[in-house]
N, CA, C and O atoms as a CHARMM CRD file, in Angstrom:
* protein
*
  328
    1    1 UNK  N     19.33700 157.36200 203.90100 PROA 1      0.00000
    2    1 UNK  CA    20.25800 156.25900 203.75000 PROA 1      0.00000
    3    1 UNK  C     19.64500 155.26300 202.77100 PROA 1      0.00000
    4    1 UNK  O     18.51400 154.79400 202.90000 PROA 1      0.00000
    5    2 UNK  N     20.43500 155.00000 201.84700 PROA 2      0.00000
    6    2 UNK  CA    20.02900 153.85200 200.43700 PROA 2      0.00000
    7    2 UNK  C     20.52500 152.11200 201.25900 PROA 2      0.00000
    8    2 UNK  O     21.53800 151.73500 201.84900 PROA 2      0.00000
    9    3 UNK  N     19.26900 151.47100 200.90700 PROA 3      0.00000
   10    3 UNK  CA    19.38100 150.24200 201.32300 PROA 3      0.00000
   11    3 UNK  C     19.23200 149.25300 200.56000 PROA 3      0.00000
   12    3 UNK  O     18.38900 149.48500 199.69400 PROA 3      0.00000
   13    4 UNK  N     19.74400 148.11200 200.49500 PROA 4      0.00000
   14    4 UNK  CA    19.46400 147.15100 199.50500 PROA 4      0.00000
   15    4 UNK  C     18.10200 146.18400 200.02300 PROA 4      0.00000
   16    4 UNK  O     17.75700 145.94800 201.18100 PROA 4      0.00000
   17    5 UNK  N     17.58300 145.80600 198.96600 PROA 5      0.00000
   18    5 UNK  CA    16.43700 144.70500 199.53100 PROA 5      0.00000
   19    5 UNK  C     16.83100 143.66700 198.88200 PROA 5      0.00000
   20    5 UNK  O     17.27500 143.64600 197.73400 PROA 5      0.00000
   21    6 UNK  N     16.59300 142.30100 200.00000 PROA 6      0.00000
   22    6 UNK  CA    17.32500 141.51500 199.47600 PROA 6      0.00000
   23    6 UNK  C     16.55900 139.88300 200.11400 PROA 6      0.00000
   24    6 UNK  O     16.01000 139.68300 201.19800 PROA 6      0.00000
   25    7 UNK  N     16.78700 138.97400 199.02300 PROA 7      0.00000
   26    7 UNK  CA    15.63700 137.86600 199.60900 PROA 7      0.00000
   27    7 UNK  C     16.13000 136.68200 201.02800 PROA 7      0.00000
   28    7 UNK  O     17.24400 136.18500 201.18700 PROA 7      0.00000
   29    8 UNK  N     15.12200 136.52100 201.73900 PROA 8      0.00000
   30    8 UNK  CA    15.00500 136.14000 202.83300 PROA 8      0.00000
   31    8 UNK  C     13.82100 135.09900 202.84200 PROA 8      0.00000
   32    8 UNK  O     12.61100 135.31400 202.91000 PROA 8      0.00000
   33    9 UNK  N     14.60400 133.75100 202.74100 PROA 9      0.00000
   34    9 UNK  CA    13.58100 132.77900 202.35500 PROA 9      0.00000
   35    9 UNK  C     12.71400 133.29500 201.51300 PROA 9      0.00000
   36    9 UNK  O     13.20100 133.83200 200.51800 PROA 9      0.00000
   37   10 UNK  N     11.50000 133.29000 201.62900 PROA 10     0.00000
   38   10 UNK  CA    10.03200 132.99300 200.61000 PROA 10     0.00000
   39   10 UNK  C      9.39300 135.06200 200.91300 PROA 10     0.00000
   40   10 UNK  O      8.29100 135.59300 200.78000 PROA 10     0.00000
   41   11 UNK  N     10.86800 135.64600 201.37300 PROA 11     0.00000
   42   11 UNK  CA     9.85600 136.93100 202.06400 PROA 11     0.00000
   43   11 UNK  C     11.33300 137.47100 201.65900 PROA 11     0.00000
   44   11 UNK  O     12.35100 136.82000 201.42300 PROA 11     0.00000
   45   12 UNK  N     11.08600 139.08000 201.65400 PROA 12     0.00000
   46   12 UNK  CA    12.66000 139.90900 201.30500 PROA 12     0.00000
   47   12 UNK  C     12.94300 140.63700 202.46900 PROA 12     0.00000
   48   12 UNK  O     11.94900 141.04200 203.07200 PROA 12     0.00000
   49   13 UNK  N     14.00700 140.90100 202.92700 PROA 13     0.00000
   50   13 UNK  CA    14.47500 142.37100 204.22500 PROA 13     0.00000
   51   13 UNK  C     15.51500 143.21500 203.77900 PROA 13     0.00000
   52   13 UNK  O     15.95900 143.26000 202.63200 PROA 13     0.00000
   53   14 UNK  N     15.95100 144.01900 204.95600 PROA 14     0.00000
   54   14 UNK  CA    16.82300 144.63000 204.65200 PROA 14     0.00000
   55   14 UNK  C     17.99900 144.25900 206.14600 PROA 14     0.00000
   56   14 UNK  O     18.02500 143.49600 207.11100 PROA 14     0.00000
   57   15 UNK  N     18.77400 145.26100 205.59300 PROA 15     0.00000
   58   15 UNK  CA    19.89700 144.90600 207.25400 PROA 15     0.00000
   59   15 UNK  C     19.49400 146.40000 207.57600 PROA 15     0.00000
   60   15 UNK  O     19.69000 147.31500 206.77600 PROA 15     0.00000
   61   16 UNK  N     18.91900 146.56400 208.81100 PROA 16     0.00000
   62   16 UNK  CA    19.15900 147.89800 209.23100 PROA 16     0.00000
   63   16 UNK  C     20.26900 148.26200 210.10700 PROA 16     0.00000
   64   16 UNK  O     20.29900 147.51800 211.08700 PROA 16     0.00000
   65   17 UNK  N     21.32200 149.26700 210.10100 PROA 17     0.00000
   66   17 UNK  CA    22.45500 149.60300 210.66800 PROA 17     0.00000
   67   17 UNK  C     22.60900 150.03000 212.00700 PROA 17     0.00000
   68   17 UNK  O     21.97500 151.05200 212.26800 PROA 17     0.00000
   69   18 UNK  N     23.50600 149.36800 213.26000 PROA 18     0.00000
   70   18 UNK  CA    23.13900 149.34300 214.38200 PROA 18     0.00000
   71   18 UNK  C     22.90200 150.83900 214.75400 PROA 18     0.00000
   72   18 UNK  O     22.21200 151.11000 215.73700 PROA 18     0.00000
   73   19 UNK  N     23.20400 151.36500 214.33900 PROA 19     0.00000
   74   19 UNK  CA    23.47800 153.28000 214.70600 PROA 19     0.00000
   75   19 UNK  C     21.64600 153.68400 214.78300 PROA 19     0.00000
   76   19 UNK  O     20.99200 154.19400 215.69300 PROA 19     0.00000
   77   20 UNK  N     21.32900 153.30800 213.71800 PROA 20     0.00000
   78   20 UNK  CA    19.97000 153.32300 213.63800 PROA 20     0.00000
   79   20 UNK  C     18.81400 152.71600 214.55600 PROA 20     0.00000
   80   20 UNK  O     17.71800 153.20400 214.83300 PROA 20     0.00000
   81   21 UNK  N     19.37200 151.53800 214.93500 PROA 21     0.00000
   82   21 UNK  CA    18.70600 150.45600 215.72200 PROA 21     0.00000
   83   21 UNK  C     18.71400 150.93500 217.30700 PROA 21     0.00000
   84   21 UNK  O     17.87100 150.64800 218.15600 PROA 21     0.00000
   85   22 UNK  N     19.93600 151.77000 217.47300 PROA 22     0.00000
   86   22 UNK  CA    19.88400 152.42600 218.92700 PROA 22     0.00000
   87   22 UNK  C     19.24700 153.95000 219.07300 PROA 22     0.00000
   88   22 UNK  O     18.70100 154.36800 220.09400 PROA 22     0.00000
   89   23 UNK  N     19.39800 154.57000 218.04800 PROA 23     0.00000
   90   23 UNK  CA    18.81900 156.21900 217.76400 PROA 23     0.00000
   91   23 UNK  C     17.47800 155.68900 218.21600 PROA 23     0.00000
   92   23 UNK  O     17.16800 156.25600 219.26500 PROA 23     0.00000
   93   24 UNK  N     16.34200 154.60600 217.73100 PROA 24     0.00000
   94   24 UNK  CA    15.40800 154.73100 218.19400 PROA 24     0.00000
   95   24 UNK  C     14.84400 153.14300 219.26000 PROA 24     0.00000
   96   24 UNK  O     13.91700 152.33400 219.30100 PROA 24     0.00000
   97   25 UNK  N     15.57600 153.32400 219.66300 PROA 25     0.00000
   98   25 UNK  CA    15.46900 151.97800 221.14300 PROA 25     0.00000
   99   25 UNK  C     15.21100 150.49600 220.29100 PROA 25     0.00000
  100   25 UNK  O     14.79200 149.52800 220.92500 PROA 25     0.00000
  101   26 UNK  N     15.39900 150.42000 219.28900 PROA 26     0.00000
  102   26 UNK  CA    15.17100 149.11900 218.94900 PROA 26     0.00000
  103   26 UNK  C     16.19000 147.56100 219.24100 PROA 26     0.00000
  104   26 UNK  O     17.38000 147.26400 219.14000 PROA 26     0.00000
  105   27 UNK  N     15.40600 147.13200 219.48900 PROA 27     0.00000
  106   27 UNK  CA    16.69700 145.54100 219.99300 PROA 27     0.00000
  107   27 UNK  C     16.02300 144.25100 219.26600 PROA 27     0.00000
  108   27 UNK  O     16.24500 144.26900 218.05500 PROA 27     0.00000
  109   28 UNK  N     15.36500 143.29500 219.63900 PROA 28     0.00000
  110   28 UNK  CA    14.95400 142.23100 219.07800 PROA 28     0.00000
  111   28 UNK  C     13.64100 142.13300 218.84700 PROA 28     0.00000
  112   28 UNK  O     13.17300 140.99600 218.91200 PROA 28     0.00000
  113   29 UNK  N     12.76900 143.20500 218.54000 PROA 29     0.00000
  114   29 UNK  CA    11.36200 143.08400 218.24600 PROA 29     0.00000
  115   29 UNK  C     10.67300 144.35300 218.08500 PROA 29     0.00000
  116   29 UNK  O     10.60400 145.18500 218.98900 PROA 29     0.00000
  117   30 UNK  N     10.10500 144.51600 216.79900 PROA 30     0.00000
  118   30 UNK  CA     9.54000 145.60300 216.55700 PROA 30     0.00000
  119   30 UNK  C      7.88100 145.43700 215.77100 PROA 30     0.00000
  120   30 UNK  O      7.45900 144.46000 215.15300 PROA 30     0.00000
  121   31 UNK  N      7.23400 146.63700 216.02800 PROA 31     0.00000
  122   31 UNK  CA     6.35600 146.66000 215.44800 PROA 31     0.00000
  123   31 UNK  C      6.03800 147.33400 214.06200 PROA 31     0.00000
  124   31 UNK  O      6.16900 148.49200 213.66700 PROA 31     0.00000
  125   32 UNK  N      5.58900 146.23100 213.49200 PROA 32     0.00000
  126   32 UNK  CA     5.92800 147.03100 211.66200 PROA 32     0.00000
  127   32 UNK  C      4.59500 147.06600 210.98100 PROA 32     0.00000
  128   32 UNK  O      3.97300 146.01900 210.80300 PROA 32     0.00000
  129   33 UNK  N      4.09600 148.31700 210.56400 PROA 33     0.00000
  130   33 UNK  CA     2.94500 148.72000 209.77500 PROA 33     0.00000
  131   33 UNK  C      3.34600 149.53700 208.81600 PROA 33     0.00000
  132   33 UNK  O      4.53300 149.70900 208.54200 PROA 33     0.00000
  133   34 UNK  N      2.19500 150.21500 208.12200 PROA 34     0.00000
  134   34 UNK  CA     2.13200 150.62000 206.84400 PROA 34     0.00000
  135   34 UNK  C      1.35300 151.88600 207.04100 PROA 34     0.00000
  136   34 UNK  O      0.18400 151.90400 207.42600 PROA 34     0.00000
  137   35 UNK  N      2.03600 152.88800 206.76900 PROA 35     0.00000
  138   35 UNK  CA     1.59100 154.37200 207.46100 PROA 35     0.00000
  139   35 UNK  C      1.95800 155.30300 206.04400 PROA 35     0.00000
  140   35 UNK  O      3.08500 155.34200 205.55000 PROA 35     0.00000
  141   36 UNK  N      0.87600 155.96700 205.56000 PROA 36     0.00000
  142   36 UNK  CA     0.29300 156.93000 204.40700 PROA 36     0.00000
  143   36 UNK  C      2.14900 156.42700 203.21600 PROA 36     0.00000
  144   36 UNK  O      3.13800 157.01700 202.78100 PROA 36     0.00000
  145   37 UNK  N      1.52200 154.92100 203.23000 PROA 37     0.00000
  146   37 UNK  CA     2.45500 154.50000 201.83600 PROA 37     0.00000
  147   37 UNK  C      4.00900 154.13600 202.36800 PROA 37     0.00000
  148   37 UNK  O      4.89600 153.69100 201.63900 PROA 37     0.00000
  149   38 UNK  N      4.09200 154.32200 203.28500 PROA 38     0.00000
  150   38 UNK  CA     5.59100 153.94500 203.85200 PROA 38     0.00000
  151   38 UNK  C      5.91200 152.79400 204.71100 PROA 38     0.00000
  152   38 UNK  O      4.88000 152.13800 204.56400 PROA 38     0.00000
  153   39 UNK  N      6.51600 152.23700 205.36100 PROA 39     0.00000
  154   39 UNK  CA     6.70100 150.68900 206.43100 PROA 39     0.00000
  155   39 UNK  C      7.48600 151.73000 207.67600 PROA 39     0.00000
  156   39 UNK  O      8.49400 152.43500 207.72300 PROA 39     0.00000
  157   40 UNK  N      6.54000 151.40700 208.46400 PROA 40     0.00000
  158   40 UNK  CA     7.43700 152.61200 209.98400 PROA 40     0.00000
  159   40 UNK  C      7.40700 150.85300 211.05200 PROA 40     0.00000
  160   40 UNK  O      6.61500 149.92100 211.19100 PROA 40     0.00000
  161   41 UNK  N      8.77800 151.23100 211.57500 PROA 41     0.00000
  162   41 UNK  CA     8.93700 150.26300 212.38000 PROA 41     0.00000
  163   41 UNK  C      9.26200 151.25500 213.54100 PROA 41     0.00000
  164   41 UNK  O      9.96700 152.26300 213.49700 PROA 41     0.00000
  165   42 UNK  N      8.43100 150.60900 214.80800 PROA 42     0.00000
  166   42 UNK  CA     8.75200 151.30900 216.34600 PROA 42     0.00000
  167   42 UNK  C      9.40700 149.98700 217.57000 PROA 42     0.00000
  168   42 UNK  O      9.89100 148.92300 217.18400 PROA 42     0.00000
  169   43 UNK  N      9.32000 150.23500 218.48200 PROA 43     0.00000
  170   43 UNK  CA     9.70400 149.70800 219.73400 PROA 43     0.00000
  171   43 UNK  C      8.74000 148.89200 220.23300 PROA 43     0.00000
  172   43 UNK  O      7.74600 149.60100 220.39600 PROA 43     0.00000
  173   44 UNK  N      8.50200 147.73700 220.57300 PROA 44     0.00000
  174   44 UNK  CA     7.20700 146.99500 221.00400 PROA 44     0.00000
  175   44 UNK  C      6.88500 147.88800 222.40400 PROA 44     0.00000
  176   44 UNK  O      7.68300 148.51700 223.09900 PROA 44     0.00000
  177   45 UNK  N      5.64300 147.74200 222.54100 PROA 45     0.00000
  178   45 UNK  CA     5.25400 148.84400 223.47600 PROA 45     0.00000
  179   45 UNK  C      4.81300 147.56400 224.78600 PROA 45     0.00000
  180   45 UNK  O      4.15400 146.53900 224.61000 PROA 45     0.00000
  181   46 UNK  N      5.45000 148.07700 226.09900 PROA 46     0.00000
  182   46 UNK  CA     4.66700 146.49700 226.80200 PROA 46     0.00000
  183   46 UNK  C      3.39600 146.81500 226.82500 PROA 46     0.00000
  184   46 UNK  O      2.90900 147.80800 226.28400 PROA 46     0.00000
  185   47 UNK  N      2.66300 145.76800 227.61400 PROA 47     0.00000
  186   47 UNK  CA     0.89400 145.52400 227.18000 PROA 47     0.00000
  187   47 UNK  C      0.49900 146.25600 228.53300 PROA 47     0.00000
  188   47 UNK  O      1.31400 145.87100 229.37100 PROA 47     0.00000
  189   48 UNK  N     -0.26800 147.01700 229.02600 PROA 48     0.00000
  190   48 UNK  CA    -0.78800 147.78400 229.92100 PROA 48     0.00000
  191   48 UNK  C     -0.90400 147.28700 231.00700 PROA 48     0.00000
  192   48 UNK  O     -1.24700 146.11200 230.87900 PROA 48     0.00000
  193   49 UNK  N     -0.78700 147.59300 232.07500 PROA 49     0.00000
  194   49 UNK  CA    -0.68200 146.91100 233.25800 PROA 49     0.00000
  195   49 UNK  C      0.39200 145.93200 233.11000 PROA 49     0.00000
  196   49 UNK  O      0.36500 145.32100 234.17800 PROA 49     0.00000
  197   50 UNK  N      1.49600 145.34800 232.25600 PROA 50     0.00000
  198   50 UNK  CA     2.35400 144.91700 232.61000 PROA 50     0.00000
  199   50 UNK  C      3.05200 144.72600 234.19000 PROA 50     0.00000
  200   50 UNK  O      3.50900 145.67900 234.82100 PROA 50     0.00000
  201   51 UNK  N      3.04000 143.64400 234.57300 PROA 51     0.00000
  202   51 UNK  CA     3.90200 143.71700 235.99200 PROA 51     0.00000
  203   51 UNK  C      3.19400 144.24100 237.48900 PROA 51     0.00000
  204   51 UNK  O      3.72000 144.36800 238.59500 PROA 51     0.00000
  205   52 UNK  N      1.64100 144.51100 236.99600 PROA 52     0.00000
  206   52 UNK  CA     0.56500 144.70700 238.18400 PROA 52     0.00000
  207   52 UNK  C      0.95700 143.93800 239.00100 PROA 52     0.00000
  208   52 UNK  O      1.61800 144.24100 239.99400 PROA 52     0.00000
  209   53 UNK  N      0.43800 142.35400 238.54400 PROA 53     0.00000
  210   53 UNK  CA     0.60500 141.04500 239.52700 PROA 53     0.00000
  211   53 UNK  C      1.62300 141.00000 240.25000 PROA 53     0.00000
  212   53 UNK  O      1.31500 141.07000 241.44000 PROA 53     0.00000
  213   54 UNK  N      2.74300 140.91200 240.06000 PROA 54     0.00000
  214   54 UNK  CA     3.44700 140.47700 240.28300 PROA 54     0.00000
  215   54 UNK  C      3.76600 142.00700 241.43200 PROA 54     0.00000
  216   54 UNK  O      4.28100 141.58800 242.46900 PROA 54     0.00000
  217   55 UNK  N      3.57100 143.69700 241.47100 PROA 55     0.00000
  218   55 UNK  CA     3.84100 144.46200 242.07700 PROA 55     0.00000
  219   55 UNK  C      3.11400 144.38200 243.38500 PROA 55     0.00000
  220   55 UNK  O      3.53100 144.72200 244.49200 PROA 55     0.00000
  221   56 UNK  N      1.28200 143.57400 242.87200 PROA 56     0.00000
  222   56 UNK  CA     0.66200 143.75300 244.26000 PROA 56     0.00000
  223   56 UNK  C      0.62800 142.50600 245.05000 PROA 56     0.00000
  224   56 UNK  O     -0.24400 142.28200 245.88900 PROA 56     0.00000
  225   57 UNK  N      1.52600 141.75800 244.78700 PROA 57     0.00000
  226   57 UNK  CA     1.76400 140.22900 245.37000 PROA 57     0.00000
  227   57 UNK  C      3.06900 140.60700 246.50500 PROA 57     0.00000
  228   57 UNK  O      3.27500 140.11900 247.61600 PROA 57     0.00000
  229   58 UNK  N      3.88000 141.71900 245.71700 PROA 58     0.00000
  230   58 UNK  CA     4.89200 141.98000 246.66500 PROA 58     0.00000
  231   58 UNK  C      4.79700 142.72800 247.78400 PROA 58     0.00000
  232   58 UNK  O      5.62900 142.87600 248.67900 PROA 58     0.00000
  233   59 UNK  N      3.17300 143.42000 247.60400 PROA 59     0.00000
  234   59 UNK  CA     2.94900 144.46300 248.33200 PROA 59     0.00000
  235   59 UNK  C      1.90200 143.93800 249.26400 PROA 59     0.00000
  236   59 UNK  O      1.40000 144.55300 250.20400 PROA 59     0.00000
  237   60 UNK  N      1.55800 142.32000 248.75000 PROA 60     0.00000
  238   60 UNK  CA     0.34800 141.38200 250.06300 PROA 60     0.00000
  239   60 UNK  C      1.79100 141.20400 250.75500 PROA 60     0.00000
  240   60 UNK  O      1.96800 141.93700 251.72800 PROA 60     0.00000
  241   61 UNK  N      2.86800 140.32900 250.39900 PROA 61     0.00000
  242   61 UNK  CA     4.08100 139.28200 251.17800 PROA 61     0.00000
  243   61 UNK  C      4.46600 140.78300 252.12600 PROA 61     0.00000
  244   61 UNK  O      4.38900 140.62400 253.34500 PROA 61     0.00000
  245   62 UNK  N      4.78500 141.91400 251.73800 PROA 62     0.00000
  246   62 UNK  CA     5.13400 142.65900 252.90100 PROA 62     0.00000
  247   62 UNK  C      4.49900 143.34800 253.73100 PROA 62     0.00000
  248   62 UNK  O      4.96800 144.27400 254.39400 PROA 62     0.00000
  249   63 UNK  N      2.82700 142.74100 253.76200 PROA 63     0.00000
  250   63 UNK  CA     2.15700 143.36000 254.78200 PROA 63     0.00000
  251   63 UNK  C      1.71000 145.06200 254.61500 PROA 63     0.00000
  252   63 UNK  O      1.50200 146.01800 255.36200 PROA 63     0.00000
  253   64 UNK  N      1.71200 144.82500 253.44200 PROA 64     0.00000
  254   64 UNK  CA     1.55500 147.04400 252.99800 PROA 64     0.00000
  255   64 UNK  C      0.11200 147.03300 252.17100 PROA 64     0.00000
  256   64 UNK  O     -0.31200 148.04500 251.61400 PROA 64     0.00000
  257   65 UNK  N     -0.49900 145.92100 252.16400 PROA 65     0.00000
  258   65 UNK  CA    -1.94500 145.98300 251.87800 PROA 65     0.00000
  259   65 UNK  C     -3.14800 146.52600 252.35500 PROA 65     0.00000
  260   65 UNK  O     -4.19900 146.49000 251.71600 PROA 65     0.00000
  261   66 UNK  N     -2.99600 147.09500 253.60900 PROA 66     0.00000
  262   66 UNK  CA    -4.19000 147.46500 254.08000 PROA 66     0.00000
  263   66 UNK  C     -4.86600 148.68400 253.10300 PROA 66     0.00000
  264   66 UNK  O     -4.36000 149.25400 252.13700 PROA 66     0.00000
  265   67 UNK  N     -6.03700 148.84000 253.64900 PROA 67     0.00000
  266   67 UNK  CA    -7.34000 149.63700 253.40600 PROA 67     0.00000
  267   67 UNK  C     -6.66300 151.03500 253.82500 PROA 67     0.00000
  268   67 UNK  O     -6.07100 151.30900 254.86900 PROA 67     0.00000
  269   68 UNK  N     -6.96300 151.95000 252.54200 PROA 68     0.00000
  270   68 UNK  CA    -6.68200 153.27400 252.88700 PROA 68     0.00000
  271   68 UNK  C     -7.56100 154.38800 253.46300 PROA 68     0.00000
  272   68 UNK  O     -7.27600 155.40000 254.10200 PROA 68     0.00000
  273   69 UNK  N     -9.18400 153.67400 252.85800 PROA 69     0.00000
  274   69 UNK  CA   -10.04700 154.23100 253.36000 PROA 69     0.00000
  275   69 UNK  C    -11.05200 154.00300 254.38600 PROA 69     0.00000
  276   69 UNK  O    -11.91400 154.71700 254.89800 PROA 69     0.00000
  277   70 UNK  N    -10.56300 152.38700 254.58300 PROA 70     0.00000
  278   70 UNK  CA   -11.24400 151.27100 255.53700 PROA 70     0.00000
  279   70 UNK  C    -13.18400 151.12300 255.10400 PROA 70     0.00000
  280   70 UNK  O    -13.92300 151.64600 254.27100 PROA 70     0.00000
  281   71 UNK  N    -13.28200 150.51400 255.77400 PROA 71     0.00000
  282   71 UNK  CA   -14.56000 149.79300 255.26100 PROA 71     0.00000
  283   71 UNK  C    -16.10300 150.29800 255.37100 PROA 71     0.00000
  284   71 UNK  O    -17.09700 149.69600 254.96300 PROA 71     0.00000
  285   72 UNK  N    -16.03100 151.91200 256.21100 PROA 72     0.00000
  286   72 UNK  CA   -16.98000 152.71900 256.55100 PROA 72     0.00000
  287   72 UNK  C    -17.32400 153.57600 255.47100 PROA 72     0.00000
  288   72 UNK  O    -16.50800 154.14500 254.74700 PROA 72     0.00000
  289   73 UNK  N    -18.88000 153.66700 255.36600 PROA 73     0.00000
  290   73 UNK  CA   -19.23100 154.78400 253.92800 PROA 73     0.00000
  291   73 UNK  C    -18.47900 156.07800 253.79200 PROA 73     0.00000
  292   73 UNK  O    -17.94400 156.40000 254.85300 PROA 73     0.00000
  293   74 UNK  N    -18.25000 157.04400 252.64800 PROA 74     0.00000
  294   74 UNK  CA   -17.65800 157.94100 252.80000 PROA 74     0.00000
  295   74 UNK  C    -18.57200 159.13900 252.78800 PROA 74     0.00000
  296   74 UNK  O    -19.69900 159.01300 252.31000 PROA 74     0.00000
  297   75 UNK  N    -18.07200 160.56100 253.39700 PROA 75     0.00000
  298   75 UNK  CA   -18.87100 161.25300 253.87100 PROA 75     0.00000
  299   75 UNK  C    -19.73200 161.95200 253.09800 PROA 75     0.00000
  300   75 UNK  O    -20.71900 162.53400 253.54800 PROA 75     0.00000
  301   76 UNK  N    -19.34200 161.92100 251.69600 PROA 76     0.00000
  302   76 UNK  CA   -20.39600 162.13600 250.86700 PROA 76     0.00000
  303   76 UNK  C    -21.05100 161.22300 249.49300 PROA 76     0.00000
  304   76 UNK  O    -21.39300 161.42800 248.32900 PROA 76     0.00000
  305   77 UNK  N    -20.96900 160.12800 250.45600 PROA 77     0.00000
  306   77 UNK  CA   -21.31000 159.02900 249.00800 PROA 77     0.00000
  307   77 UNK  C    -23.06100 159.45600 248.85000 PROA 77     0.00000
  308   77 UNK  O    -23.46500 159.50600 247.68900 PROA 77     0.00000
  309   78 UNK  N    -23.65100 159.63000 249.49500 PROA 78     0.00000
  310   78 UNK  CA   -25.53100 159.60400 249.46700 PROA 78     0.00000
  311   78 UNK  C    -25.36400 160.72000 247.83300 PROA 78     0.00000
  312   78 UNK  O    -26.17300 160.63100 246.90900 PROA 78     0.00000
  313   79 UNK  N    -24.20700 161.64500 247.82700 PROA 79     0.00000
  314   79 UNK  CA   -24.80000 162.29900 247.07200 PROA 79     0.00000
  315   79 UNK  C    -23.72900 161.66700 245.54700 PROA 79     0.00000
  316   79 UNK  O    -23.47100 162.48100 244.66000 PROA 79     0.00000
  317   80 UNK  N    -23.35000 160.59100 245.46600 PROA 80     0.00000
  318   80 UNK  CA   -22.91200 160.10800 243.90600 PROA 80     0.00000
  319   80 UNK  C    -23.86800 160.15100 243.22800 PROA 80     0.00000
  320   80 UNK  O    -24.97800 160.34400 243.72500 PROA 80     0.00000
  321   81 UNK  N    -23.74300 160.03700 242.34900 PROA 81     0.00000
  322   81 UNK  CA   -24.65100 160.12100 241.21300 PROA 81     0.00000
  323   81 UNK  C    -24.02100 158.80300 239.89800 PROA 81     0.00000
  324   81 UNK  O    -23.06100 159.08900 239.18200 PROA 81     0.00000
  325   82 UNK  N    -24.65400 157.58500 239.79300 PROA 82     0.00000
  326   82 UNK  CA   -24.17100 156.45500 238.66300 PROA 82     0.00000
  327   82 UNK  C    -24.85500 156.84000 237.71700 PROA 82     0.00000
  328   82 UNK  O    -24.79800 156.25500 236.63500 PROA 82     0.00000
């Protein structure tokens, strides 16, 4: 697909076409680099552990926190090795 480039304040863009914008999940934020001479734009990726906090806060308020292995050595820790 042929695109025009075209100026945008003090910087140039393009319009990319919604057809395109949904083929690869894109909505209001992308990540844009420079890959063997070309501009590849992807999907912001969330940041790792996203939404931990907030999963094991729900999981203290309903009482589903306990110890799975409880607080006694396990039967073969003497032989770990750090």
């Amino acid at each position: 697909m042929h695109v025009t480039i075209r100026p945008f304040g003090n910087s140039k863009g393009v319009i990319i076409p919604k057809p395109l914008l949904a083929q690869v999940g894109l909505q209001d934020e992308a990540e844009i680099e420079v890959q063997d001479g070309a501009l590849v734009l992807r999907p912001v990726q969330a940041p790792v552990r996203q939404g931990w906090e907030q999963a094991a806060q729900a999981i203290a308020v309903a009482k589903e926190d306990e110890q799975v292995l409880g607080d006694g050595p396990l039967a073969d820790e003497g032989e770990w090795q750090w």
